[in-house]
Residue, then its C-alpha position, 0 to 999 in steps of 0.5 A: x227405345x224399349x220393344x215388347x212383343x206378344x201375342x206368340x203361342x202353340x197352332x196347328x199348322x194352316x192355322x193363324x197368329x198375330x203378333x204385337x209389338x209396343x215401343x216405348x218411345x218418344x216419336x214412333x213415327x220416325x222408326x222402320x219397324x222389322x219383325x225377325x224370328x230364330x229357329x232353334x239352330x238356325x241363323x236370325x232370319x228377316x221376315x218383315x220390314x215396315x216403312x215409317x208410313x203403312x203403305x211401305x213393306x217388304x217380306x222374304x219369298x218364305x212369307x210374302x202373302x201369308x205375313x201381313x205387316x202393319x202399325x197403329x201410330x195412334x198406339x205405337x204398335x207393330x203388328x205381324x198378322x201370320x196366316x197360313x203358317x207352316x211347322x217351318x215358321x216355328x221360332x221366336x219372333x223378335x220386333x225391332x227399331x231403327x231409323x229409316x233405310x235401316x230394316x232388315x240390315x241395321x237394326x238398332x233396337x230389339x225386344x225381347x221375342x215370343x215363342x210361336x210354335x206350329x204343329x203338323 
């Protein structure tokens, strides 16, 4: 399984971004998908987790109701929809794979992240 991530950049905090995520695999409907991110410093920290159909997510307390997780089976595509963000949300932001029951705690395929920085 190979993981491409995009869609990072510089905004101004209140502002919006959404990431994108594409796997190269044979079935993508049989893998959880998770977004991550890592502040320079700082532990890897979980920010969402997606089930292997739409109606299934989670996120931590630190972006519940402003990230919005979703995937397009049709395109193998994760998305993180990231409103409202906060100089605090600045980091690189890795997607990630596993099988189901694996996300956040055993994540077996990573790609490589995309920088997101947000201004005060």
């Amino acid at each position: 399984v190979q993981l491409q991530a995009w869609g990072g950049g510089l905004v101004q905090a209140g502002g919006s971004l959404r990431l994108s995520c594409t796997a190269s695999v044979r079935t993508f409907s049989n893998y959880v998908m998770g977004w991550f991110r890592q502040a320079p410093g700082k532990e890897r920290e979980w920010v969402s987790c997606i089930g292997v159909s739409e109606g299934s997510s989670s996120y931590p307390d630190s972006v519940k109701g402003r990230f919005t997780i979703s995937r397009d089976s049709a395109k193998d595509t994760v998305y993180l929809q990231m409103n409202s963000l906060k100089p605090e949300d600045t980091a690189v932001y890795y997607c990630a794979a596993a099988i189901p029951g694996g996300c956040p705690h055993g994540m077996d395929y990573w790609g490589k992240g995309t920088q997101v920085t947000v201004s005060s």
